[in-house]
ROVOTOR-869872 format. One record per residue: x, y, z of N, C-alpha, C in turn; residue in one letter. Coordinates in steps of 0.1 Angstrom, whole numbers, plus 5000, padded with zeros to 4 digits. Layout:
BEGIN
XYZXYZXYZA...
# end
This chain:
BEGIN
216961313828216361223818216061293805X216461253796215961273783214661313780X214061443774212561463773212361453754X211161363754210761323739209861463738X209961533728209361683728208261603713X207061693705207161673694206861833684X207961793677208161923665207161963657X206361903655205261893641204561763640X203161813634201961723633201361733623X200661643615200161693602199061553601X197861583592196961443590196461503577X195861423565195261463556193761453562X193261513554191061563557191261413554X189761373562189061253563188561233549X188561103546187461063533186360953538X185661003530184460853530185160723533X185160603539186060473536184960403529X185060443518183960363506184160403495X183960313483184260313471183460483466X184460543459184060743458184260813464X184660783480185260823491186360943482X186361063489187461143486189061053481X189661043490190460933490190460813485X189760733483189460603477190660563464X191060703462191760643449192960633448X193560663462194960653464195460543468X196760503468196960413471197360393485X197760353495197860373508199360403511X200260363502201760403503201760513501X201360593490201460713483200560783489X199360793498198460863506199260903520X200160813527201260793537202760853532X203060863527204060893519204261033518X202661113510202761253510202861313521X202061233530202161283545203361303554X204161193546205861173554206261333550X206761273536207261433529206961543531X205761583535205061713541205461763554X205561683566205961703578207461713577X208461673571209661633567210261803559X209361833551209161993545208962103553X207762073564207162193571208762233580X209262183588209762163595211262183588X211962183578213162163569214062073571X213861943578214461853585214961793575X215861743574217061693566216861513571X215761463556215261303564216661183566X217661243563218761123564218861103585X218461303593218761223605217561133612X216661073607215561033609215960903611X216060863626216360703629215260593626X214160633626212960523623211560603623X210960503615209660583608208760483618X208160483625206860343633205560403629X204760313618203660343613202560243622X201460263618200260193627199460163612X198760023617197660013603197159873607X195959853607195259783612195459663603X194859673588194359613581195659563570X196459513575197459493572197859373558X196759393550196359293539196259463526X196659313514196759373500197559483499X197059603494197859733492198459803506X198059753518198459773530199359673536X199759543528200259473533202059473534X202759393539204359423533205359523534X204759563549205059653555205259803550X203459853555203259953544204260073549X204660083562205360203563206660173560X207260123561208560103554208660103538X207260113530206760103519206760293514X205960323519205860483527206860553525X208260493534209160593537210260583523X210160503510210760453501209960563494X208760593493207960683481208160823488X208460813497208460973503209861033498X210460913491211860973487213160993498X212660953511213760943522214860853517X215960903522217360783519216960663522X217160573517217160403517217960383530X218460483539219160413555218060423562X216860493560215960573571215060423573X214860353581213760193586212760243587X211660163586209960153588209760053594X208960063605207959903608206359953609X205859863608204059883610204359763620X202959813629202859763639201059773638X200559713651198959653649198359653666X197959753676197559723685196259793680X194959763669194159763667193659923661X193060003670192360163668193760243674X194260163681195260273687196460233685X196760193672198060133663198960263665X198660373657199460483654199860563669X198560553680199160563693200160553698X200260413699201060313704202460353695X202660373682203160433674204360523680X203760643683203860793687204460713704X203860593714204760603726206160523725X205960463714207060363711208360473705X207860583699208560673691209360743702X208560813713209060903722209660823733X209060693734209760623745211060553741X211760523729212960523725213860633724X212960793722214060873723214460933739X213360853747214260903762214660753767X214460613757215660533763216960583755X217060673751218360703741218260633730X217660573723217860493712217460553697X216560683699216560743689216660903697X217560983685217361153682216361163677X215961113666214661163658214361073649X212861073651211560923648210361013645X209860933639208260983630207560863636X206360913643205360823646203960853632X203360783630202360793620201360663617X200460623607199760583608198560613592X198260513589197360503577196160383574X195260433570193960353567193460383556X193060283546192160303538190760233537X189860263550189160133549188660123535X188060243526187560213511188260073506X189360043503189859963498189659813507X190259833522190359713531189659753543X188759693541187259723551187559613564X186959673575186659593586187459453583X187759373589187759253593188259163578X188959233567189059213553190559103557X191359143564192659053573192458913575X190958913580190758793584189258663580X189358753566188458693557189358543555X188558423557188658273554189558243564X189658283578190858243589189858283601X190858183610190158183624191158313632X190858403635192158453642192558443657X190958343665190958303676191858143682X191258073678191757923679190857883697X191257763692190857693704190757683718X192057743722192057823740190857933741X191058043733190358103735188658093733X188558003722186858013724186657943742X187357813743187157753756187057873769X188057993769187758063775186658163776X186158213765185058253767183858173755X183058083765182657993759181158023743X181258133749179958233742180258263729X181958303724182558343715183158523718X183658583711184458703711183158783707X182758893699181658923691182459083687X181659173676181859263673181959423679X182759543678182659593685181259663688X180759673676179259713678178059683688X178059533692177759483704178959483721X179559573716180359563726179859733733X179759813720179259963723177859923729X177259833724175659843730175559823746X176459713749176859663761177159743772X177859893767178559933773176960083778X176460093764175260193766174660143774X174059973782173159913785174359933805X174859913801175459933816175560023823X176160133813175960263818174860373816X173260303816171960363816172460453802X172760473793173260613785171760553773X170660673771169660633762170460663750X169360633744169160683728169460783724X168760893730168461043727170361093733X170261043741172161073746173261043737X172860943733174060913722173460993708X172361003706172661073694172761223697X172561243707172661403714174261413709X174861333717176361323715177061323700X176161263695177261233675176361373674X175261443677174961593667176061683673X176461683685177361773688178561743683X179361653677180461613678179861663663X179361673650179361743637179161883642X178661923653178862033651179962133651X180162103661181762133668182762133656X182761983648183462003640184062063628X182162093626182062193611182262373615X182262353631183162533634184062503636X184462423637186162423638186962443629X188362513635189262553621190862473626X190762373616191762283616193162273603X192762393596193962473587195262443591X195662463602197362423609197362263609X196662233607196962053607196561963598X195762023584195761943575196361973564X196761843558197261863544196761843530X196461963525195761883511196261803502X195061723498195461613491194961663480X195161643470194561713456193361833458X194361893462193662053468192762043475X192261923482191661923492191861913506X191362003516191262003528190362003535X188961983532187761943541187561803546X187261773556186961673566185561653554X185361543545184661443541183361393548X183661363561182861283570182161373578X182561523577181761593588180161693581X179461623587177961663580177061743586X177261903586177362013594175662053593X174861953587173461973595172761843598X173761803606173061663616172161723625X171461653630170961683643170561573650X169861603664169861473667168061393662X167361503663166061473656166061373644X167361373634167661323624167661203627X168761193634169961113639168760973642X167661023651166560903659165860873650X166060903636165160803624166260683616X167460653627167360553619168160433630X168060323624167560233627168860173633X168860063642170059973650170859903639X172159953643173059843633173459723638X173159653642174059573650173259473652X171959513655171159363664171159283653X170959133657170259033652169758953661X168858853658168058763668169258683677X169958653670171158573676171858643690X171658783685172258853699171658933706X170158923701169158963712169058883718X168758703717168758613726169958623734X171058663731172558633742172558723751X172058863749172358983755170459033750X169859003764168759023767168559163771X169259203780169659363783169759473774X170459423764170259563755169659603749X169159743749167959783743167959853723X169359833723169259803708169759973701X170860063706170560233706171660283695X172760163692173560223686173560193669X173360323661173460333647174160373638X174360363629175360403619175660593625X174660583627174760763627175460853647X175660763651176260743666177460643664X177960653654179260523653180360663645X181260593645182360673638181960603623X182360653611181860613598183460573594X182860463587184160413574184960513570X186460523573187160643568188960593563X188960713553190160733544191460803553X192660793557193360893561194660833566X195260913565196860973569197361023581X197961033587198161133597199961063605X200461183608202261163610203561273621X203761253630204061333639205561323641X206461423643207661433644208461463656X208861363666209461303677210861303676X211561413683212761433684212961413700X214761383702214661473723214761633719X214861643732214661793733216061903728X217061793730218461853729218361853712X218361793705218361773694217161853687X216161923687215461993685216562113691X216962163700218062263697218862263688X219662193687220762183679220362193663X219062163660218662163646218162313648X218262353658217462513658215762513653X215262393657213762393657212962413673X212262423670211062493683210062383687X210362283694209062193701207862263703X207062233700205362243703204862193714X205462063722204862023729205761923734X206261853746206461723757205761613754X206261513756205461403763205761383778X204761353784204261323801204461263806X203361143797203360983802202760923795X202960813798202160703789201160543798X200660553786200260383800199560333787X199160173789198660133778198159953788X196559973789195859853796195059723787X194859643791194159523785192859523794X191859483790190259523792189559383795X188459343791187559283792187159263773X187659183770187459133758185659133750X185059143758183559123755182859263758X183359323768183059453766183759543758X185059543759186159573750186459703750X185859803751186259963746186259993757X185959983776186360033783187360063789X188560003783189760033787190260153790X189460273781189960413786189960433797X188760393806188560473819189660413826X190260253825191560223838191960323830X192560313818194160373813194360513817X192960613817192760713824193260753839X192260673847193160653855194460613861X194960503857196360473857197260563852X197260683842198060743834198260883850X196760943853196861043859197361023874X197360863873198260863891199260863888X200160823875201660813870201760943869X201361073863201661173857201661273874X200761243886200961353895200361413892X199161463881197961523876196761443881X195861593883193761523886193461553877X192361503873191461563863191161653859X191361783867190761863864192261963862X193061893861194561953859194761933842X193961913835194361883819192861953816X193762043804193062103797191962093787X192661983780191761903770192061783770X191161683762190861563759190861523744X191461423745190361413731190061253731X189161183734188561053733187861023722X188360913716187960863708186660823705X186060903698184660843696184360773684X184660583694184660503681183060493680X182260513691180960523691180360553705X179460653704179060743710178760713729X178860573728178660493745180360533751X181160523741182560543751183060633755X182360763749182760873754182060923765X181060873763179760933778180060833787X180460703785180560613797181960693807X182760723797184060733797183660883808X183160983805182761123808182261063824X181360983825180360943834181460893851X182360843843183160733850184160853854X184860963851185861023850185661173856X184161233852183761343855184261463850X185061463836185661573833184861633828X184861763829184561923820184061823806X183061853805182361783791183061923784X183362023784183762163775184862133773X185862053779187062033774187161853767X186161793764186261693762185661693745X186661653735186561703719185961793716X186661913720185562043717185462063702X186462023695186462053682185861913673X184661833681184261733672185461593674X184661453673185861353675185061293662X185661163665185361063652184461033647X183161073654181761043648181661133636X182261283636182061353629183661363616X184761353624186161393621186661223612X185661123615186160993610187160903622X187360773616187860703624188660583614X189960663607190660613595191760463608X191360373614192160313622193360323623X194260223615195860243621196060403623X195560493618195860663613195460713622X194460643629193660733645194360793657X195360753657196160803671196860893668X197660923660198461033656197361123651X195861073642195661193643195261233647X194661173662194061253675194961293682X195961283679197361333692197561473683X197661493668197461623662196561703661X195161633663194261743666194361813682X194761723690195461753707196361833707X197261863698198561963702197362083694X197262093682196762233675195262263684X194662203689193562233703194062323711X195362273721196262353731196762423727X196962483718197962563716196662723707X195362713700194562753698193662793712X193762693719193162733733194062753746X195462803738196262843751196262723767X195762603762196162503773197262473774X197362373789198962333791199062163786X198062113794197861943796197061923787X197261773779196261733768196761603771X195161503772195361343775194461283764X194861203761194661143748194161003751X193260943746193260773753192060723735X192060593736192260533728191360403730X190260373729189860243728190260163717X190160023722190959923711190559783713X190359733698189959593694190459493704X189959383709190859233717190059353731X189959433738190259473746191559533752X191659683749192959733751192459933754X193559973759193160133756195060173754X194860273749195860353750195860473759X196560573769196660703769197960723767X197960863767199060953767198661073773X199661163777199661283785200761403778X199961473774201461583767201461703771X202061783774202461913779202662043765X202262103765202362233752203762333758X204462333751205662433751205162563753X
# end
């Protein structure tokens, strides 16, 4: 069988996703774009053999709309034969991205594919897609007669179920800035107007800090529906509004010879589950599971992690349920501290996952992905 290897990884430093935001002032083609050309450069790959570019991006309105990656691969200066699609499976767009990328090159249908991914929430914030539209309709409210709700009450739900206090989640977002501001992520970012600092990472958090401020999320409306929750998750235990880029290069393995380039790393496996709509972000733990009975790996057979911390309940639920090495689970800081730029999120957690293993001399690195509607992503990759 065909093995999808990947050659190179690259993401620009995180920005604020708000107006001043490092980033704020780019435009999302040309923030995507540098990114293309960069990975396209590291690597001296000649973009005419590049069969398809598959971008991720949530917010698929205004300067993101019109198919931003195919938008992208026109400013990057690639030949006008090289195709783009953007695609939308929510936080783990660029994921899904990166399996669609490698899973066409071991159905044979691509040599070589760029998986990638871009956000600007500064410009197109939360839910900006579906300002003045229903995006549910009628079956579905009947199905859940309550309504759908945000994921912020969905993280509280998940704190309230899985006993995880206060003091734990914010325990969890001080460690995740910490980790991040010692971390040296040099091999994987690219500067953007000579910048390369992670924006979002604020290297004297604590958690003492962290417990002076206040619940984002509640309102009367959903303290009456959801009596159970004790109200724990805040801006400062959530991933922050973020700016970013990030773009990975997917060849087979035969074809990485023949160009006389050096794979970094395999793909494993893949799996990709649908959840519980109302709870919504636990999908990691099936997908987890399901990936490591496909792969013929335990838990304790992968070296690193990196789980997405869209807010600080899904990683300790996720930990709780799974039992991994909390020392191999984002040792180098996740998105509470590193940002959480959406369509951009999976690629660039799959880039901070290869430059992890390969700095920490591991073999296995599983990647998973919570997602809007209820969804997860994993993946499983192997280091060369």
């Amino acid at each position: 069988m065909t093995t999808a290897v990947i050659v190179d990884a690259i993401r620009t430093p995180s920005g604020r996703g708000k107006p001043g935001g490092a980033l704020s002032h780019q435009h999302p083609v040309d923030l995507l774009a540098q990114t293309l050309a960069a990975l396209v450069e590291r690597s001296g790959l000649d973009p005419a053999l590049i069969d398809d570019v598959i971008g991720g991006c949530v917010s698929q309105v205004g300067a993101q709309s019109f198919n931003v990656t195919r938008n992208a691969v026109l400013a990057a200066g690639f030949p006008e034969s090289v195709p783009g699609t953007t695609i939308d499976r929510q936080c783990g767009s660029s994921q899904q991205a990166a399996s669609f990328a490698a899973q066409g090159v071991i159905a044979g249908a691509y040599d070589v594919v760029i998986a990638c991914g871009v956000e600007l929430m500064s410009q197109n914030p939360i839910g900006s897609s579906t300002i003045g539209a229903d995006p549910y309709g009628e079956r579905i409210g009947a199905r859940y007669p309550g309504g759908l709700i945000g994921q912020g009450i969905s993280a509280e739900l998940i704190a309230a179920r899985f006993g995880l206090s206060r003091q734990s989640l914010d325990a969890f977002a001080a460690r995740s800035h910490a980790l991040a501001a010692a971390a040296d992520f040099a091999s994987e970012v690219l500067p953007i107007d000579g910048r390369t600092a992670d924006e979002t990472v604020r290297p004297a958090t604590t958690a003492e800090g962290l417990a002076e401020l206040a619940p984002a999320f509640r309102s009367e409306a959903m303290a009456r529906r959801f009596p159970e929750i004790d109200w724990s998750i805040t801006a400062g235990n959530s991933s922050p509004l973020t700016d970013g880029a990030s773009a990975v290069l997917i060849m087979s393995e035969e074809k990485a010879a023949l160009l006389g380039l050096t794979p970094r790393a395999r793909f494993r496996s893949f799996t990709v589950v649908g959840s519980d709509p109302i709870e919504m972000l636990t999908g990691i733990i099936p997908a987890t599971k399901r990936i490591l009975a496909r792969s013929g790996l335990g838990i304790d057979d992968i070296d690193l992690f990196e789980v997405n911390e869209a807010f600080a309940s899904v990683p300790l639920a996720w930990q709780q349920e799974l039992h991994a090495d909390p020392n191999r689970v984002n040792p180098r800081g996740g998105a509470i501290a590193l940002g959480h730029p959406l369509g951009s999120s999976g690629t660039r957690l799959l880039t901070t996952l290869l430059n992890g293993l390969e700095q920490g001399g591991g073999r296995f690195g599983l990647q998973t992905m919570c997602e809007g509607g209820g969804m997860a992503n994993a993946t499983i990759v192997e280091r060369i």
